[in-house]
N, C-alpha and C positions, 0 to 999 in steps of 0.2 A: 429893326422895327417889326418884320416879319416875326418875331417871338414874341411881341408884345399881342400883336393882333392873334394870332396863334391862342395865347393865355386867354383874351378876352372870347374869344368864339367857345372855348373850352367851357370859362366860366360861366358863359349863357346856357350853355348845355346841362351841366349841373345843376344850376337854376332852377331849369325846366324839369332833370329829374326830380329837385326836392318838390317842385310840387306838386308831379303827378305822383309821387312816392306820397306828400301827404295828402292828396285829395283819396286816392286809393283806401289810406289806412283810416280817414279818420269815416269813409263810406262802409268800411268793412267789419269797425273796432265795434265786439258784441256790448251793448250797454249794460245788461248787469255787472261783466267784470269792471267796467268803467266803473259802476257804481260803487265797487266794491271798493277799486282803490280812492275812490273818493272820499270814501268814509275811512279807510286808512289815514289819509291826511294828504294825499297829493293832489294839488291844486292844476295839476296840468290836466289829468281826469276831468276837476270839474269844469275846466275851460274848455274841454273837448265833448264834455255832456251837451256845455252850450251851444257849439260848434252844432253838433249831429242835429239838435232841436229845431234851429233854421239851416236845414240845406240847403234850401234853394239863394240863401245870401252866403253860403260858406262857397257852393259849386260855381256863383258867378266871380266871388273874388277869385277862384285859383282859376277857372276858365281866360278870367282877364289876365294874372297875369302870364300864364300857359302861351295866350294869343300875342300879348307884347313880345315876350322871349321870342318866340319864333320870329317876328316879324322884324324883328331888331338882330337877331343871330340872321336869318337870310338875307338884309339888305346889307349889313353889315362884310358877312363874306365876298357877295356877290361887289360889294364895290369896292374892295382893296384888296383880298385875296385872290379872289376872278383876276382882277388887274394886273397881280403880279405874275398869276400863271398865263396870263396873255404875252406880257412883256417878255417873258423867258422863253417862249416857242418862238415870238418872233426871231430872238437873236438867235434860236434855232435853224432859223432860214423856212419856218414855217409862215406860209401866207397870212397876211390878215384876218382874211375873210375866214381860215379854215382854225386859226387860234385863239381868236376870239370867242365862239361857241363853244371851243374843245374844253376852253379854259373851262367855262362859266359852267359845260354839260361834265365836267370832273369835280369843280365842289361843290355844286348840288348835291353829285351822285354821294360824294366823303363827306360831307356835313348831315347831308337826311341817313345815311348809313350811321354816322355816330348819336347821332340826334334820338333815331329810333332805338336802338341798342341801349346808348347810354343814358337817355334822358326819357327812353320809359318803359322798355319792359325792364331793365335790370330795377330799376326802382320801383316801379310796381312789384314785382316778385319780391322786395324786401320788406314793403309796406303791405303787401297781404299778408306774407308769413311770420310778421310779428307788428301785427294791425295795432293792437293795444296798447304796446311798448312806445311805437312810433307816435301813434297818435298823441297819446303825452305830452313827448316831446315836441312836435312841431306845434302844437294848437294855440300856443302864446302868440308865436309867429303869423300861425294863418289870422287868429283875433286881428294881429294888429294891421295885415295887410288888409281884411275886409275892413275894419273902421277908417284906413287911409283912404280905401278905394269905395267908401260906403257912397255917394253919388250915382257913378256907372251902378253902381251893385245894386242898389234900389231899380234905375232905369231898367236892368237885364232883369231881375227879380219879376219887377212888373209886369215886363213884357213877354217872357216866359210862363206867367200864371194866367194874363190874356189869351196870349195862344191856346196854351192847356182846355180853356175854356169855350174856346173857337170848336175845338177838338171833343167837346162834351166831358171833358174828363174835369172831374171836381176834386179837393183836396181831400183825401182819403183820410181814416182815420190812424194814426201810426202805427206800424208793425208790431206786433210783439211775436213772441216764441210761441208757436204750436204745437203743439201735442204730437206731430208726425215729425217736426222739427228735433226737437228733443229725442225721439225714439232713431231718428236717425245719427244723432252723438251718440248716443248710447253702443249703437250698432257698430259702427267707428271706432269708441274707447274700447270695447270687446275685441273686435277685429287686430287692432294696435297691441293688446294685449292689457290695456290697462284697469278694463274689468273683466271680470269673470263669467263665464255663461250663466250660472245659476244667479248672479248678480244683477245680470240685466233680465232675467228671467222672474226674479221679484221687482225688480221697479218698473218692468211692463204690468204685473199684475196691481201694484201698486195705483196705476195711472191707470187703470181700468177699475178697479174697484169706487173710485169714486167718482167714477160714471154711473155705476151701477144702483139699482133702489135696492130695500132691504129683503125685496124682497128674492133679492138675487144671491142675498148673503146666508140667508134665514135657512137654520132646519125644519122641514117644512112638516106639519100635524100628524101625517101618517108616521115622522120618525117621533114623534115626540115621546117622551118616557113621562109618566105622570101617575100618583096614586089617589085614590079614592079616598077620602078622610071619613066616608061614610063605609067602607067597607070596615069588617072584623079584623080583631087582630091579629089572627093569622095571614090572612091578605097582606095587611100594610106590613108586617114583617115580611114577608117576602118580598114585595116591592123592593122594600131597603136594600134586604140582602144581596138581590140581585140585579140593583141599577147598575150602570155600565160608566155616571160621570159623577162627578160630583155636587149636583145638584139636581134635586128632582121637582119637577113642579106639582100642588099637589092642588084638588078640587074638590067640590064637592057634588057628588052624583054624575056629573057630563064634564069633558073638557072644559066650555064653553063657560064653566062658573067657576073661571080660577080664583083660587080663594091665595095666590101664594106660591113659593118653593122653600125647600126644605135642605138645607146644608145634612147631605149626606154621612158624612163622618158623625156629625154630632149627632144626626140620628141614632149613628150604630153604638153609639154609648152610651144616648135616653133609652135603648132594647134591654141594653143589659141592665141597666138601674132601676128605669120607672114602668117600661113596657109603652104601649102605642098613644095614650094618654100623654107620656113626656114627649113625644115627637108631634104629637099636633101641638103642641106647644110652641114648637120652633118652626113655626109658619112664618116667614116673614112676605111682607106684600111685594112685588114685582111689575115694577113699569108698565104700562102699556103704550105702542106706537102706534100709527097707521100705517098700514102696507103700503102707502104711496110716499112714506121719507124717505129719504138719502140715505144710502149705504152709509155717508163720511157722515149722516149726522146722527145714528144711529149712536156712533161712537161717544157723541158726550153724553147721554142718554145713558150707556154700559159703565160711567164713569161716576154714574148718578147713585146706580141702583145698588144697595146693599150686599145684594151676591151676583154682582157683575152679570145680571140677565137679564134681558127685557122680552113683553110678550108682544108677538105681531098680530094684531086684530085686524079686521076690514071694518067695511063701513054699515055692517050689521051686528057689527059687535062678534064676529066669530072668529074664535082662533085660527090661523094663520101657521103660525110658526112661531119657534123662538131663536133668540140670538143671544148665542157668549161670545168673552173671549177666546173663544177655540176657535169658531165660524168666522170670526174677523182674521186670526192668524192661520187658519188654510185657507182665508181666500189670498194671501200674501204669500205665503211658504204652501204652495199645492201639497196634496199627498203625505202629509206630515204623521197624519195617524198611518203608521204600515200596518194596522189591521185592516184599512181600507183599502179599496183596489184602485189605480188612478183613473182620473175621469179619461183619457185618452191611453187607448193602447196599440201599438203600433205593430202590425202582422208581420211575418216572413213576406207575403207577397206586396207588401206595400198598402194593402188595407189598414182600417183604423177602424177599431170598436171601440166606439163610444159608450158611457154609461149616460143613461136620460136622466140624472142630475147634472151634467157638466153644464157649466155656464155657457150662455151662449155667445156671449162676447168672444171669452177664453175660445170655442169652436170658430167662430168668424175668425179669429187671428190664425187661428194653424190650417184652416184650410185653406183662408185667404179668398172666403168667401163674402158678398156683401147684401149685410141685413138691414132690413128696412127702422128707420131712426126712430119711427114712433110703434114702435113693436110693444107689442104689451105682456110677452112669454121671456123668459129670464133663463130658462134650461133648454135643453137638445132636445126633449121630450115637449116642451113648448114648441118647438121649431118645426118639429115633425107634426104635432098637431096643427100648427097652424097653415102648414102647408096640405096636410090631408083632408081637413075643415071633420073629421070625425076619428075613432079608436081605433085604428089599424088596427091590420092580424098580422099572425107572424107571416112573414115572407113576402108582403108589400113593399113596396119601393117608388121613389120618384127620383128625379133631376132638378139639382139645383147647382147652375153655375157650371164645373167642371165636373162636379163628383153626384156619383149615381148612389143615394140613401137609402138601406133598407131592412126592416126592423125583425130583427131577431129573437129578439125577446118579447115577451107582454107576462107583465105579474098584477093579475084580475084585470085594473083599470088602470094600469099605469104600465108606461114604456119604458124597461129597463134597460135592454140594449139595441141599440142603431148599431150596422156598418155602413161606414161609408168609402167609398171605393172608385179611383180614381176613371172616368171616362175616357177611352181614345180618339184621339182626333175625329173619327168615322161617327164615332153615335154623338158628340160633341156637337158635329154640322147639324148631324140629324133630329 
């Protein structure tokens, strides 16, 4: 009989790990891959979607039966196993008094020693490290144990969500995945080896860009490239000859009266056949946005426009800037053109020169400094202005954070290069 009682004390033990192994997994299992195999076709997914949806009735069924197991494994041992380890000291010629506790303080000690072990960290560790796989599996099972035990399960429900209440705490809105969540997988799959550093170094820029307004994306006026459709024909032929992309915006008299851009190529072969009369012909019109759109929606707007450009006005009607697809794919793939120099360059002593177009996001992330949310400056040269409230000279400097900024360049009215350069502990305090 001792092996009988032996199996059943085991068997409670098991019990109890499957269902701290499934309350673990199915607390742990991420819901999009749930979702995903739901849509696959398995139906254990969707029963463990339902599961996650009401925790608080999935956590009181496995809590009750967690609390039965144990109470039923401890009284259980203590009153035939304890008994039998009594009976056999005595015929040791050990005392009553000293066999009886010895007994009962030895499977205590062997039963919570396998109990814990076996019935839940080892199943915990199996249910977190394959949280999604498990959850599957068990979530039929927990279904039907919460609709057995849905009575208790309601009462503990209730009075669980009274307490909470008691406690000021109300029912939150459910979790999803954050932006810092996600950056930290990412970091993880790299680390692991399963992405690549320039890999996760465009899907951080990816997840920043559409944070970002257009105005953060935009070539801004002073780079603009543009011809005068009023100017002579020698003019607009040089224009052609020497724009730098393949599209040039074209106006008439001042920026500010865009009439148009002009597909480059085709220009340079209305030059040779009709002269500057066939190239104002190939004006085509060009979007206009407001500087206050979204980076992300700029892009159906570029998907709009006949030669993939759009123009960024303010709310006086004055150019801004423009955006192609070239400004949407260097804000993805940094540094793409190598005619240009990168926004961040990293010195021999550990300094960083910056260029006063680098975005400022992009600067927040590598310095690991923190910029205020309702900022209304989108570059480094934004950041320096809005911290000096006027036009630095060269060799100005301030403190922000850890790192001591200070501008090395100025081209007329604009900030071309910042260094910034790390502070030691001592001016840090100070």
């Amino acid at each position: 009989m001792l092996i009988v009682e032996l199996a059943i004390v085991v068997g409670l033990i098991f019990l109890n790990g499957l269902l701290a192994m499934s309350e673990l997994a199915l607390v742990s299992a991420k819901r999009p891959l749930l979702e995903q195999m739901s849509r696959d076709g398995s139906r254990g997914a969707g029963v463990a979607l339902a599961l996650i949806h009401e925790p608080g009735r999935m956590l009181s069924a496995v809590q009750i039966g967690i609390t039965l197991v144990g109470i039923v494994a401890g009284a259980f041992s203590g009153a035939t196993i304890a008994e039998r380890g009594d009976a056999w000291l005595e015929s040791q010629g050990v005392p009553t008094r000293i066999a009886e506790p010895a007994a009962y303080v030895a499977v205590i000690v062997v039963i919570t020693y396998f109990s814990v072990v076996l019935g839940e960290l080892v199943p915990k560790q199996v249910g977190l490290r394959n949280a999604e796989r498990v959850a599957v599996i068990v979530a039929r099972p927990m279904q039907i144990l919460a609709m057995g035990a849905a009575p208790v399960v309601s009462l503990l429900d209730g009075s669980a969500r009274f307490g909470l209440r008691l406690l000021g705490q109300t029912r939150g809105p459910e979790a999803g995945v954050t932006d810092e969540e996600i950056r930290t997988m990412i970091a993880e799959a790299e680390r692991s080896g399963l992405v690549e550093p320039e890999e996760r170094s465009m899907i951080s820029r990816v997840m920043r860009f559409a944070d970002r307004s257009v105005r953060g994306v935009m070539t801004p006026r002073p780079d603009i490239e543009w011809l005068d459709l009023q100017d002579d024909d020698a003019t607009i032929r040089e224009a052609i000859r020497t724009a730098r992309h393949g599209r040039i915006l074209a106006a008439n008299g001042d920026i500010d009266a865009i009439a148009g851009a002009i597909p480059v190529r085709a220009a340079l072969v209305a030059l040779m056949d009709g002269g500057s009369e066939a190239v104002r012909s190939l004006v085509q019109p060009v979007p206009a946005v407001s500087d206050r759109m979204g980076a992300i929606d700029v892009v159906d707007q570029l998907r709009r426009s006949p030669l993939n450009m759009v123009v960024v006005i303010d709310e006086h009607g004055s150019v801004e800037g423009i955006v192609t697809e070239g400004d949407i794919l260097k804000t993805v793939v940094a540094d793409i053109e190598t005619a240009e120099e990168p926004h961040l360059t990293q010195r021999d002593d550990g300094s960083l020169l910056i260029d006063g177009s680098c975005p400022v996001d992009e600067l927040g992330a590598r310095l690991g400094i923190v910029l205020p949310p309702g900022r209304r400056y989108h570059t480094a040269a934004g950041f320096v202005l809005d911290r000096m409230k006027r036009l630095p000279r060269i060799g100005e400097s301030f403190n922000h954070g850890l790192w001591r900024f200070e501008v090395v360049d100025v081209d007329g009215t604009r900030i071309d290069k910042v260094l910034a350069t790390l502070q030691p502990p001592l001016h840090r305090s100070a």
